[in-house]
C-alpha positions, 0 to 999 in steps of 0.5 A: 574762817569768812563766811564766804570760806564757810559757804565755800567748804560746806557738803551738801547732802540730798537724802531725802528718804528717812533719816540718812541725812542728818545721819551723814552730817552728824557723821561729817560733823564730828570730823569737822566738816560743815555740811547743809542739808537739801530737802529737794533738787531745787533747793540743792542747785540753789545752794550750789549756786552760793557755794560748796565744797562736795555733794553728797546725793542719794541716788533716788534723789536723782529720779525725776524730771527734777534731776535735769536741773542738777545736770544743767547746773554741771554743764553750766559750771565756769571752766575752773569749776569742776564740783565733786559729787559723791553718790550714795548707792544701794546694794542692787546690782541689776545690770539696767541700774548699773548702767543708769548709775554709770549714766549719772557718773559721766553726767556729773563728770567728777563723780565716785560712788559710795555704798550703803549702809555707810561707814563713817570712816569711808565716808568722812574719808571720801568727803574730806578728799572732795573738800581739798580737791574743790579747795584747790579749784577756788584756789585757782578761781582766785589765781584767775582773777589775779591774772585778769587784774594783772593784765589789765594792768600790764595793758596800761603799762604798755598804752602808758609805755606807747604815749611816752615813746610817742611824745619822745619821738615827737620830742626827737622829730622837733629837735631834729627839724631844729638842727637840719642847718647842721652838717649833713653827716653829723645830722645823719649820725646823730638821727641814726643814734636816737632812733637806735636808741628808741627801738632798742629800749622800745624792744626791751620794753616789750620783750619784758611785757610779752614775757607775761602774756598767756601761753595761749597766745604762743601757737598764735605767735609761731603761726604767724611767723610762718606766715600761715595767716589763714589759721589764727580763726581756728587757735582764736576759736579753740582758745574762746572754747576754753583748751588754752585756758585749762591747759594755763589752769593745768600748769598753775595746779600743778605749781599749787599741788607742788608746793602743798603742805603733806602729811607723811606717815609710816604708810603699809601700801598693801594695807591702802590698795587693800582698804581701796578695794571697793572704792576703786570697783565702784569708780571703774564699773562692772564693764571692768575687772579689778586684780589686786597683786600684794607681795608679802613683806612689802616695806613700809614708805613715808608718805602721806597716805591721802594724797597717795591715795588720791594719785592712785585713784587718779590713775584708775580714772584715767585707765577707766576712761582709757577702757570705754569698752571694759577691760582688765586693772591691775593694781600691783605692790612690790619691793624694788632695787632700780638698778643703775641705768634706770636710775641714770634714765632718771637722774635719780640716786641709787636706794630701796623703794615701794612701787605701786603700779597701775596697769590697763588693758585700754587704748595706749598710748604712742611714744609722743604722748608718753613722752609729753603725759607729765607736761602741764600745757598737755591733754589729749581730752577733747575740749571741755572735758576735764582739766587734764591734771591727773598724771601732773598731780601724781608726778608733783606728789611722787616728787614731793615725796622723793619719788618717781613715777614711769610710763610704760605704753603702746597704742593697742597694748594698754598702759602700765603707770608705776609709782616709785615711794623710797623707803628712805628720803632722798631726792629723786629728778627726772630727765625728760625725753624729747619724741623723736620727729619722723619725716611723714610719707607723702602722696605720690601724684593724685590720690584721692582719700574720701574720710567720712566723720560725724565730729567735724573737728576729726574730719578737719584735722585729718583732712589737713593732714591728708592735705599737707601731705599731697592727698586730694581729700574730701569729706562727708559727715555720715555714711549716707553722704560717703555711699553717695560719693563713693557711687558716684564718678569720683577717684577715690583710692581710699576711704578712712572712715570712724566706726560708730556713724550716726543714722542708721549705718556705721563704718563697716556696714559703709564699707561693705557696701562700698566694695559692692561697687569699688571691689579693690578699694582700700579701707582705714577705720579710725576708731576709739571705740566699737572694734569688734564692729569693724573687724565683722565678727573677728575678722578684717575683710581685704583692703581693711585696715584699722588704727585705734584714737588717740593715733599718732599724725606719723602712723595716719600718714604712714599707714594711708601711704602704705594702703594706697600703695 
């Protein structure tokens, strides 16, 4: 191993309260893990400057105005970066430092939580589980500099390529101005034949070129078949921000993770969701309740336990994330016998399995995105939030190890997410499904719709589609602005406003005080989040109506046209 893969795969520990950090090296040390102790924050962004594998911190480390110089670093990090952070907790449970603890998790963005006093098992567990999962960033890092090499390469390719057909070109120029004395038809033929030949190898050419040009480059493409020039700024400016290359980042990991070295082992899926239990309470928070499900006489599945392991706690990140307001995980295992339209659904053969299912009480999600969630091109996080690789690495593990996973979803009804182990090898394929398109209803002769929005990309693409659609839309990025256009001489049939509004009124307060002056005006809330601020106390007023983020473009249209109507 380099020294640049030592530096590259050490923990970093921050304890700096009594003996806890040679204490946690020793630990890492006779499992094989090289570590570095920090004596402060300055020294530990130092560090991780040079290069790291996982962070071990103790949380009053993370005290003081120091503590901004870590965040800073986090939001610093290249897109292809994302540093595990372990964080070493007290047994206090105060609410106040609950939430300052979840504070510091979504501040570190990859970040899980460890109790003290600490067990060498779970902690050299954790660790080494952070290790492989920062390998495969830098695996990735390495990957991206491939493909900037290889691109400037096929850049020469296709100037080299240009130059040559120039000069053949010129050279078919000069020998057809040498045989112009010669029949007009023969020179007609003969000049028609060189030019075809030009442009079918030219074709050819390009075609293969174009072949290895980044998947970001594509949506730019169709749009310009379209002819829909005036949006190019946009993709252009969405790629500069980084979406198209986590998506490209997003589908190389997946290829890395399908061709992964497992270990599998005679595994007791009771005995790990058991032995998860903590881990998995700490990683969701207090805001959400955790039931474990265990069925007796639960076969045993060949697998390997750590990347199970991860892939569930995979899934509980994303119910968590899926649950911003709290709600209810259910972690079940159980015995299954699919029977043959399911297993004809998958492409699977018929066979025993375990089936591990992770279930939510969260957002949901609309049939489109279900049928897209294993895609690699495919997130619905906003732009710089995370990678968007957990449902493709769980599906490249279960097909690795013969398995299946399924989605069950609806917008409002949580998510159910099983994973399929056999209990004898055999290989298992999935047949995907294409979302069925529905043909949008659109406006009907002059409808207005005001949508108020504090994050400009909401309103821009809600606008569109309102736009697209025939509606006239206007828009405003706080309730103060909307109360000001609703008081005023504008048509107005319809207001479509986000609940949590900033300065000082939120959506249905903006409401309300609309209907004060506009008593039959229709009100769509769109909301993530802050339902029970929309429904007042439980309840919608008249002419209110709410869909809940992420919403499908078909049920927004759907339901503008149903309200105006």
């Amino acid at each position: 191993m380099t020294s640049t893969d030592t530096i590259e795969s050490r923990i970093l520990i921050l304890a700096p309260i009594g003996r806890d950090a040679p204490a946690i090296g020793e630990v890492l040390k006779r499992v094989g893990l090289d570590s570095l102790v920090c004596c402060h924050v300055a020294a530990l962004v130092a560090a991780l400057d040079d290069g790291a594998g996982a962070v071990l911190v103790a949380e009053e480390a993370l005290v003081g105005r120091e503590a901004q110089d870590l965040q800073s670093w986090v939001v610093s990090q290249p897109p292809w970066s994302d540093m595990p952070f372990i964080v070493l907790v007290g047994r206090d449970t105060r609410p106040e430092l609950m939430r300052w603890r979840q504070d510091w998790l979504n501040a570190l963005r990859n970040g899980s939580l460890l109790e003290k006093p600490l067990d060498g098992l779970t902690l050299s567990s954790a660790s080494a589980a952070a290790v492989r999962s920062r390998r495969r960033q830098y695996e990735v890092r390495s990957y991206l500099a491939a493909r900037a090499a290889a691109a400037e390469t096929l850049e020469e390719l296709v100037v080299s390529r240009t130059q040559e057909l120039e000069t053949a070109n010129a050279a078919l120029r000069v020998e057809m101005a040498e045989r112009e004395r010669a029949e007009a038809a023969l020179r007609q033929s003969q000049k028609m034949e060189a030019v075809g030949q030009l442009t079918g190898g030219l074709a050819h050419d390009f075609n293969n070129m174009l072949a290895g040009i980044s998947g970001s480059l594509e949506i730019m493409q169709v749009r310009i078949d379209q002819g829909r020039f005036g949006e190019l700024g946009r993709y252009v400016s969405a790629a500069l921000a980084s979406s198209g290359r986590a998506a490209a980042l997003t589908h190389r990991l997946l290829a890395f993770s399908r061709r992964q070295t497992l270990s599998p082992k005679p595994t007791d899926a009771n005995a790990l969701i058991s032995g998860m239990g903590e881990l998995i309470r700490r990683t969701v928070g207090p805001a959400v309740r955790v039931e474990e499900i265990l069925a007796d006489g639960v076969w045993t599945t060949l697998c390997d336990p750590n990347q199970l392991e991860s892939a569930l706690l995979n899934l509980v990140i994303n119910a968590r994330d899926a649950m911003p307001d709290g709600g209810s995980l259910v972690l079940e295992v159980a015995n299954a016998r699919p029977d043959d339209a399911f297993m004809a659904r998958n492409a699977g053969g018929s066979g025993q399995y375990v089936v591990l299912s992770v279930s939510d009480t969260g957002t949901g999600m609309p049939a489109e995105v279900v049928s897209r969630a294993f895609d690699p091109f495919f997130t619905t996080k906003p732009i710089g939030e995370g990678t968007g690789l957990g449902l493709s690495m769980v599906y490249g593990f279960a097909k690795q190890s013969a398995g299946h996973v399924s989605i069950d979803s609806a917008v409002g009804r949580g998510t159910s997410i099983r994973i399929y182990l056999p209990r004898h090898s055999g290989d298992v394929a999935e047949t995907g499904k294409d979302a069925a398109t529905a043909v949008m209803p659109r406006a009907r002769g002059g409808e207005t719709v005001l949508v108020v929005d504090d994050e400009p990309t909401v309103r821009m693409l809600v606008c569109e589609v309102l736009g697209e659609l025939g509606y006239a839309a206007i828009q405003a990025g706080d309730a103060q602005e909307g109360l000001c256009l609703l008081r005023s001489d504008h048509r107005i049939d319809l207001l479509i406003t986000d609940v949590g509004l900033p300065n000082g009124m939120n959506g249905r307060q903006l409401a309300d005080a609309a209907k004060v002056g506009r008593p039959d005006l229709q009100v769509l809330f769109i909301t993530g989040y802050a339902e029970k601020v929309a429904m007042g106390g439980g309840r919608l007023g008249p002419g209110m109506d709410v869909i809940t983020k992420p919403f499908a473009l078909q049920t927004l249209a759907e339901k503008v046209s149903m309200m105006i109507a």
